[in-house]
N, CA, C and O of each residue as an XYZ file, in Angstrom:
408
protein
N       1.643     -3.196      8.817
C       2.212     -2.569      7.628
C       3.631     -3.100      7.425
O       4.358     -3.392      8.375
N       3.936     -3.195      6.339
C       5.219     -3.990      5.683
C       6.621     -2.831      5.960
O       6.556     -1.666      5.568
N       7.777     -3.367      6.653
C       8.760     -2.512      7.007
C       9.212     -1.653      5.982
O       8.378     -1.652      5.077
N      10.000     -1.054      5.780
C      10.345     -0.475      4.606
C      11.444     -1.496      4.141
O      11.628     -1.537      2.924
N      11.928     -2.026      4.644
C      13.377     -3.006      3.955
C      12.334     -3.826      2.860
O      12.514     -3.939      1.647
N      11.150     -4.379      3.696
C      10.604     -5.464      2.930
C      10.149     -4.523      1.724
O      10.517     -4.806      0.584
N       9.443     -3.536      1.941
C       8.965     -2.809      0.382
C       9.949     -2.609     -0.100
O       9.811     -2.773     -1.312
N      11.156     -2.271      0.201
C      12.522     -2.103     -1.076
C      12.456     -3.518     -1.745
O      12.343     -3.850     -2.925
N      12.563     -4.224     -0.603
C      12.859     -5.751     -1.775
C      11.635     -5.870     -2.594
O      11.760     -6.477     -3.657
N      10.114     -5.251     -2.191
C       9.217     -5.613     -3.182
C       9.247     -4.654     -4.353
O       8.618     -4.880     -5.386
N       9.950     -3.640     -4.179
C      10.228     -2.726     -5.333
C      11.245     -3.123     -6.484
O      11.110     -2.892     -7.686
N      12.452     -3.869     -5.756
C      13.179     -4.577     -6.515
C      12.658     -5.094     -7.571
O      13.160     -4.624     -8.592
N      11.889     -5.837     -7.745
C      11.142     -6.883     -8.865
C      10.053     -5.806     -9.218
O       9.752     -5.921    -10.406
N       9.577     -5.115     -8.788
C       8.339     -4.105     -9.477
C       8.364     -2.702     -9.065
O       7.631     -1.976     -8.394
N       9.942     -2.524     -9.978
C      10.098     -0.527     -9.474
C       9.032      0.210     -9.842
O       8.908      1.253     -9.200
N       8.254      0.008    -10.641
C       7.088      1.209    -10.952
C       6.192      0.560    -10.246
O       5.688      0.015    -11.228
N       5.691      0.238     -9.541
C       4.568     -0.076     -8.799
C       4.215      1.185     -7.992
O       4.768      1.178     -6.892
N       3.621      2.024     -8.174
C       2.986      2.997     -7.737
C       2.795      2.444     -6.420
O       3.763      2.677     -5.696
N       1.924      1.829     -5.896
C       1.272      1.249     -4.623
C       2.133      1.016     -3.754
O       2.013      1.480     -2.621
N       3.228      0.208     -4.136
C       4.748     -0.209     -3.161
C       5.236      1.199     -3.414
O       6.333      0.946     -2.916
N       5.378      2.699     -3.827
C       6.057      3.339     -3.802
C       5.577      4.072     -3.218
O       6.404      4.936     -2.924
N       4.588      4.288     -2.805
C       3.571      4.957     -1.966
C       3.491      4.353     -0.287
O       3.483      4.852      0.838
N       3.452      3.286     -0.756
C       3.639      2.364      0.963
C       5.111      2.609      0.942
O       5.205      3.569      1.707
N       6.006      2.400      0.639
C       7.399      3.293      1.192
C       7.585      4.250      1.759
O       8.432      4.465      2.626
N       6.573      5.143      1.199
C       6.646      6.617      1.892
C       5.820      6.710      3.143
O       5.886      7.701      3.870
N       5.044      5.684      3.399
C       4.159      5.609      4.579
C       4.928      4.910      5.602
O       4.785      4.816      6.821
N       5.530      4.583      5.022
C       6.481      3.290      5.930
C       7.621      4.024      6.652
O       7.839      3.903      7.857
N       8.465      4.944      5.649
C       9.331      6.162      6.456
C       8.872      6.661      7.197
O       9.378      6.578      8.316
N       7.595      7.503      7.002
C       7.351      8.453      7.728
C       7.062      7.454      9.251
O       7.615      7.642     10.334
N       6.464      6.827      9.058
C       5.969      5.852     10.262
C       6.953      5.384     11.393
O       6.827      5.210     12.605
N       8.217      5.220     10.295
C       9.213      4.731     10.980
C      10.043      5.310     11.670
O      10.984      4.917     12.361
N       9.416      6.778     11.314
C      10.294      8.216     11.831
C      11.780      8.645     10.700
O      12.830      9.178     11.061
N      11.561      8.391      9.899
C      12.287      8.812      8.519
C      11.687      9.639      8.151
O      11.021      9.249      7.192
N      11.473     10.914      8.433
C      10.289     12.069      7.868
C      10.574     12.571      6.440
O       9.959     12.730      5.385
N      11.889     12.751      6.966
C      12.726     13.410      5.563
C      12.403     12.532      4.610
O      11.622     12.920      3.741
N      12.771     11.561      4.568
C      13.097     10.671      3.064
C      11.602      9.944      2.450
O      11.434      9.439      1.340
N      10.231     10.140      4.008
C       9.014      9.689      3.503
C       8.314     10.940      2.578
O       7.417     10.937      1.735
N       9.298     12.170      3.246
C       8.505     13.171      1.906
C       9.129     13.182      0.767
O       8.468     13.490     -0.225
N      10.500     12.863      0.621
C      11.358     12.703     -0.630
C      10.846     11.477     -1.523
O      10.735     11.456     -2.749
N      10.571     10.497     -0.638
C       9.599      9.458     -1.510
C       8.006     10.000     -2.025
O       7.564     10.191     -3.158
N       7.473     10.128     -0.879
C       5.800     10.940     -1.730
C       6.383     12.126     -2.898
O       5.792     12.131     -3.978
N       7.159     12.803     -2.762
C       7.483     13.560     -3.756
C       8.467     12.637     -4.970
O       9.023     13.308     -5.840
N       8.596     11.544     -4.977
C       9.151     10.691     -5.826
C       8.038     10.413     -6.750
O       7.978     10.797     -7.918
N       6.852      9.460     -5.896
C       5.607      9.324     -6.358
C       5.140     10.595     -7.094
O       4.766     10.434     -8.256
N       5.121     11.461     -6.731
C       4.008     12.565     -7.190
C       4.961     13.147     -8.615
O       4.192     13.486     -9.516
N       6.170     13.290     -8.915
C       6.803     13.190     -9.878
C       6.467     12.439    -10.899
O       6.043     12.935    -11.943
N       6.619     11.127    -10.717
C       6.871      9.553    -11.232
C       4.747      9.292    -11.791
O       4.120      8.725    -12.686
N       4.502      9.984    -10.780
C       2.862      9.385    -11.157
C       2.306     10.549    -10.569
O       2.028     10.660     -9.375
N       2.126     11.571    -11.603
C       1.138     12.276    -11.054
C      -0.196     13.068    -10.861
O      -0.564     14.130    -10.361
N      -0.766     11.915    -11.568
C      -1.591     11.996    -11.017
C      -2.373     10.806     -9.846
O      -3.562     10.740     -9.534
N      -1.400     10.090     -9.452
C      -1.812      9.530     -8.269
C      -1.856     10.476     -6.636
O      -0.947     10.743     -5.850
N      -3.363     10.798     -6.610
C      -3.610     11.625     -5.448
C      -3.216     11.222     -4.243
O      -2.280     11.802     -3.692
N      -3.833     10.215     -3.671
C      -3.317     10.341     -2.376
C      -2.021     10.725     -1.690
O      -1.981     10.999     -0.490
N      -0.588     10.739     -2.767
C       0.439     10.814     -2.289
C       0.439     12.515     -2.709
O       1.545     12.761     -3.192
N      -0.387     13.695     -2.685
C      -0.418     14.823     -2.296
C      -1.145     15.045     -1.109
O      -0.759     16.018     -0.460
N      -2.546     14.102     -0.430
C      -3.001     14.663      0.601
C      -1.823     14.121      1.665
O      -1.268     14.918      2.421
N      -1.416     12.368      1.653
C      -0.371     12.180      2.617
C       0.859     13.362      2.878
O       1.008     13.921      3.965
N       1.690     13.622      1.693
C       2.562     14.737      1.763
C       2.303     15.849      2.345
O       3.244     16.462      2.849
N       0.936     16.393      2.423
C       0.584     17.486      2.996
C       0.502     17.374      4.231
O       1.185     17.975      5.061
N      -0.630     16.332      4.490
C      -0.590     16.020      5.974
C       0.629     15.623      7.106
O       0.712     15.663      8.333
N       1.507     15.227      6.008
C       2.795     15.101      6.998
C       3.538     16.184      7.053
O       4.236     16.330      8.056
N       3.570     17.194      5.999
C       4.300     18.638      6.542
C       3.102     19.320      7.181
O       3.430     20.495      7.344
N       1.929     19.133      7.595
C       1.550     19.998      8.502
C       1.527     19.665      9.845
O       1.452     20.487     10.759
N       1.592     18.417      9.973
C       1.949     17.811     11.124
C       3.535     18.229     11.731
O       3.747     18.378     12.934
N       4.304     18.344     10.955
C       5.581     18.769     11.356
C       5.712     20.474     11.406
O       6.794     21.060     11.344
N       4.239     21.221     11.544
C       4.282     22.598     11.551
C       4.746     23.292     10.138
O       4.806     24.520     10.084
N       4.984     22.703      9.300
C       5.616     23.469      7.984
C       4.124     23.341      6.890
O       3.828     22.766      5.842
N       3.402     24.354      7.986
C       2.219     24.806      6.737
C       2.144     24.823      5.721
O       1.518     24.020      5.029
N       3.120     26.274      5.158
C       3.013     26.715      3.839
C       3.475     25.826      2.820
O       3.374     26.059      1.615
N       4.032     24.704      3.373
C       4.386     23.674      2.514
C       3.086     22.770      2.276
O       2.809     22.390      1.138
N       2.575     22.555      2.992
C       1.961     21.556      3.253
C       0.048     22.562      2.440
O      -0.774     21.836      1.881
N      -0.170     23.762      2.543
C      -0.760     24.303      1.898
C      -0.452     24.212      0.674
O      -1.403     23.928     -0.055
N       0.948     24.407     -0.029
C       1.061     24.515     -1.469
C       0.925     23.007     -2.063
O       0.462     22.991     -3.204
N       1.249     21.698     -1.492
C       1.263     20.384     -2.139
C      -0.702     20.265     -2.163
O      -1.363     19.748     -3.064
N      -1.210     20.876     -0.967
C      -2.938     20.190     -0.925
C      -3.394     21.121     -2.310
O      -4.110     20.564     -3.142
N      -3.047     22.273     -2.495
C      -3.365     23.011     -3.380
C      -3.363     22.536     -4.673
O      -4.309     22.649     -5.453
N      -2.454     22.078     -4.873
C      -1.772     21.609     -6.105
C      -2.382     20.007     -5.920
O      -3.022     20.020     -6.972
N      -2.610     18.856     -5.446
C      -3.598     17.835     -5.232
C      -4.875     18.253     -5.185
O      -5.698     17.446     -5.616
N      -5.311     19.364     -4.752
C      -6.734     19.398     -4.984
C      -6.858     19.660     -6.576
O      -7.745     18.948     -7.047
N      -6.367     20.293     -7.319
C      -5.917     20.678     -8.731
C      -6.127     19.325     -9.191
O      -7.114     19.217     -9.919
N      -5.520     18.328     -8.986
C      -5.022     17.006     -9.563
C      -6.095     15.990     -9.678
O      -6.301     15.092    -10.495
N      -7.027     16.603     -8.089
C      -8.294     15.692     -7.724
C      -9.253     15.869     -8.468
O     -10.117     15.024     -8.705
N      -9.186     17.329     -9.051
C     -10.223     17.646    -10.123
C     -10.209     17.153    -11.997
O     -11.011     16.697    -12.812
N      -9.163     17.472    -11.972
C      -8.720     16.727    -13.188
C      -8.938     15.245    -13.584
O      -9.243     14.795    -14.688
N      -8.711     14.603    -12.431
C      -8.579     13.176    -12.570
C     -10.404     12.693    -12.442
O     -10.848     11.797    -13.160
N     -11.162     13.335    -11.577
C     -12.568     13.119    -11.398
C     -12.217     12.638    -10.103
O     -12.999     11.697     -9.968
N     -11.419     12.708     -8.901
C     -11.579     11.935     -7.636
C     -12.208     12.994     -6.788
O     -11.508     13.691     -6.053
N     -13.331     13.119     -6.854
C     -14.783     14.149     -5.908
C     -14.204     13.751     -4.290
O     -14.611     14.338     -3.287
N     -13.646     13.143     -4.279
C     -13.735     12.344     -2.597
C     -12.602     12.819     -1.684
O     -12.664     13.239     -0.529
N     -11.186     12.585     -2.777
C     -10.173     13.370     -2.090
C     -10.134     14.294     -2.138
O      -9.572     14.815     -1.174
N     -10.705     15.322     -3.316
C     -10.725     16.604     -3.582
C     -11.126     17.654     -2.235
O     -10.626     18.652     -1.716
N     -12.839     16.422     -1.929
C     -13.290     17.254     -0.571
C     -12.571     16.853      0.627
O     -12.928     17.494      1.615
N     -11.699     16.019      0.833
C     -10.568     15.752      1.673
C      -9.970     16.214      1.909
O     -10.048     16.647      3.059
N      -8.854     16.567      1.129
C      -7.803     17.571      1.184
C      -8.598     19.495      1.148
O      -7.964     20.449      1.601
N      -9.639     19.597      0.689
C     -10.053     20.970      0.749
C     -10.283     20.972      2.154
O      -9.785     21.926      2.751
N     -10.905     20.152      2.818
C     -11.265     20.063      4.139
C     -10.099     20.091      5.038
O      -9.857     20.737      6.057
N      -9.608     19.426      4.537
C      -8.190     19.638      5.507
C      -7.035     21.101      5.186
O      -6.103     21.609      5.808
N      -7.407     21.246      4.481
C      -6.304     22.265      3.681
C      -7.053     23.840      4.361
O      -6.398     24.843      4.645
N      -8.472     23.700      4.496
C      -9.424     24.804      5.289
C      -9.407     24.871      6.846
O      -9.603     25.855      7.560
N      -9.082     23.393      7.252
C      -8.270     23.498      8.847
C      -7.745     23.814      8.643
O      -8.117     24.891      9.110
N      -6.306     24.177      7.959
C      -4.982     25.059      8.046
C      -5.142     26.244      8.197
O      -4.232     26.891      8.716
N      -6.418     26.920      7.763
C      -5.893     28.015      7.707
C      -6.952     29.362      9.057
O      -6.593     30.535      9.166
């Protein structure tokens, strides 16, 4: 996976690229930047939102860090998003995971 320095420079030339803005946020969190990989997925989910995956990632990384109810209210609100959009796949993803939580 591409460092995060290198996805800034690939963002440089293509700031809306959804995909590079999304691999940023995978790239923080990875890198142990927790904070700023959810400030980025929540950049994404602002900026594009209805691009799902960056609600099940967001979730899954605040439940991993124990902050449930956070991480319940973003799957909630992506499963919402999954339906709208027609994505059947993440929808049962994140419900599935969002039903381990609780």
């Amino acid at each position: 996976m591409p460092t995060t320095r290198q996805l800034e420079q690939l963002l440089e030339s293509d700031p809306d690229d959804v995909f590079l803005q999304y691999a940023l946020a995978k790239a923080c969190v990875n890198e142990g930047n927790v904070e700023r990989g959810l400030a980025q997925y929540q950049s994404v989910i602002d900026r594009h939102p209805e691009y799902v995956p960056a609600y099940f990632q967001k979730g899954q990384t605040l439940a991993e860090r124990g902050r449930t109810d956070e991480a319940r209210a973003v799957l909630t609100h992506g499963i919402q998003i999954a339906r709208k959009v027609g994505d059947g796949h993440a929808e049962r993803e994140m419900t599935e995971f969002l039903d381990a939580l609780t």
